[in-house]
Every structure is written in structure tokens, then in C-alpha cells.
C-alpha positions in Angstrom: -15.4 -93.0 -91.7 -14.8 -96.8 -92.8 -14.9 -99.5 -90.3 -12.6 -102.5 -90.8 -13.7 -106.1 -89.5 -11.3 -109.1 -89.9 -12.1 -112.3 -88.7 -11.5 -115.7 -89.7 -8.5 -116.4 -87.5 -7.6 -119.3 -85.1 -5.3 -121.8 -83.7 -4.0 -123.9 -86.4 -1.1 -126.5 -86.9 1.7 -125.9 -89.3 1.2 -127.3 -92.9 -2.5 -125.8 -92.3 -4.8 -123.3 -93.8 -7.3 -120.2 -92.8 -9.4 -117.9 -94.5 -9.4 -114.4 -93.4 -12.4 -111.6 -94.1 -12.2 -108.0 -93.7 -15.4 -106.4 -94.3 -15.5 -102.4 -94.6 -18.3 -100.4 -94.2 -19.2 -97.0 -94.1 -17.4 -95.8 -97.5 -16.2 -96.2 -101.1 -14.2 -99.7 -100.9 -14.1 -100.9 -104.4 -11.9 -97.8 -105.7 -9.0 -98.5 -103.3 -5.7 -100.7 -103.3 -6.4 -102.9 -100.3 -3.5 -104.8 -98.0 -3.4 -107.5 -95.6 -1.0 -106.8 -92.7 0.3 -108.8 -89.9 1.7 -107.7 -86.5 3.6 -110.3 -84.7 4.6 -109.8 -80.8 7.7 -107.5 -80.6 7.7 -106.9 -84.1 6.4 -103.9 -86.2 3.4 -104.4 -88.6 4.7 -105.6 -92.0 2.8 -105.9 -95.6 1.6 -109.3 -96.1 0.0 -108.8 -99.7 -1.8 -106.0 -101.3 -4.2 -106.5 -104.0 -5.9 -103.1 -106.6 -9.4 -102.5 -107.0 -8.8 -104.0 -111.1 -7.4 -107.2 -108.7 -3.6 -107.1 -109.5 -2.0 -108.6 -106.3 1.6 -108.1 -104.8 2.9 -110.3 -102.2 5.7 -110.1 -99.4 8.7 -112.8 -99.9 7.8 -114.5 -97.0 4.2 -115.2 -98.0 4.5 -115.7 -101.8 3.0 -119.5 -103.0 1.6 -120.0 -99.7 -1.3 -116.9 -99.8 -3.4 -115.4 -102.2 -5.5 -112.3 -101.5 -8.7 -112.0 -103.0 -11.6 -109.2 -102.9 -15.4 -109.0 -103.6 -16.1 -105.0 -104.1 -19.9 -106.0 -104.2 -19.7 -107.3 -100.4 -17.3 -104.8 -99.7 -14.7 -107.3 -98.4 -11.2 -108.5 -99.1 -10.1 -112.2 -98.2 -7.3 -113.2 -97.5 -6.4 -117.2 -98.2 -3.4 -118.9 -96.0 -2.0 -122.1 -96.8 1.0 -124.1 -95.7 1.2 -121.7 -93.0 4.3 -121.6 -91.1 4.7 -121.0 -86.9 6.3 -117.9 -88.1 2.9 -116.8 -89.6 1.9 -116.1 -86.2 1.0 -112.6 -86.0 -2.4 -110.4 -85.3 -3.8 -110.0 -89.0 -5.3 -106.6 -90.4 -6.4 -105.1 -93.8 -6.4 -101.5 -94.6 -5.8 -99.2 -97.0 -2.4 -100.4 -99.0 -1.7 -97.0 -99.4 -1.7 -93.5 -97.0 -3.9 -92.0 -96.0 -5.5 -95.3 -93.7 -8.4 -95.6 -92.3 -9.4 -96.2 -88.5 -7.4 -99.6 -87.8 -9.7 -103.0 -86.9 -9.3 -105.0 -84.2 -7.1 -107.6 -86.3 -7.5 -111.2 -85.9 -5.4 -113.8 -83.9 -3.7 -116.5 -86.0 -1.8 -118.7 -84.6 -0.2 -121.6 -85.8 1.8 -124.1 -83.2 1.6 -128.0 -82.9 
């Protein structure tokens, strides 16, 4: 079974950047179509960008310009690169599997951003 570890989250003001990782381990990650997601408080989890094993990348409205999703299949890791971020950016962030079936969800990382 694959384990998921994102980190790379913090407090940040808006108009500011953070890097996320999500390292996978345990399975075949360079053949999959990897997301990042986000879950903010009250609020389902949502698609923030998704990005093929070839490295073709989609991206939700509300991040496009400001993000950019990035993987290295040899470190088994996808990154995920958040600029100009927004107080609503302010969510738990996960990566998994873009597609069904997922694996075993991480413990997600905190960003928040606030002045």
C-alpha cells in the first residue's frame, strides 16, 4: 500500500509563497496522474491541480497563474508551488491519486495564510 507525506506548509501572509512535497512510498508512483487537493474548514475537499505521469497539468479556476504543480518520478514526489496566495487558500493540503481508485489519504499539511 502507498504511503502519502505532504509537508511544506505554514503560516504565511497574503501576496506570499510555499512549496508543498508529497512523497509516496511503498508503490509504482511514476505511472499515475497525481493531484493536489485542499480541504478548507466546513468545506468538502476540492481539486487544486492535477498533473500526468508524461507532466501535462490541469488546474482549478481558483488557483490558475498563481500555482504550478510539478513531479520528480525518480524521488517519487510531486510538488506543489503556491504563489500570490490568497486568505482563501487556507485549507489542509493533500496529494493523491487524481483519479479512483485512491490510495490511503496523508495527514495533509496546514497552510494558512492571514496578516
Amino acid at each position: 500500500q502507498v504511503q502519502l507525506v505532504e509537508s511544506g506548509g505554514g503560516l504565511v501572509q497574503p501576496g506570499g509563497s510555499l512549496r508543498l512535497s508529497c512523497a509516496a512510498s511503498g508503490g509504482i508512483f511514476g505511472m499515475y496522474t497525481m493531484g493536489w487537493y485542499r480541504q478548507a474548514p466546513e468545506k468538502q475537499r476540492e481539486l487544486v491541480a492535477g498533473i500526468t505521469s508524461g507532466g501535462s497539468t490541469t488546474y482549478a479556476d481558483s488557483v490558475k497563474g498563481r500555482f504550478t504543480i510539478s513531479r520528480d518520478n525518480a524521488k517519487n514526489t510531486v510538488y506543489l508551488q503556491m504563489n500570490s496566495l490568497k486568505p482563501e487558500d487556507t485549507a489542509v493540503y493533500y496529494c493523491n491519486r487524481r483519479f479512483a481508485p485512491a490510495w490511503n489519504w496523508g495527514q495533509g499539511t496546514q497552510v494558512t495564510v492571514s496578516s
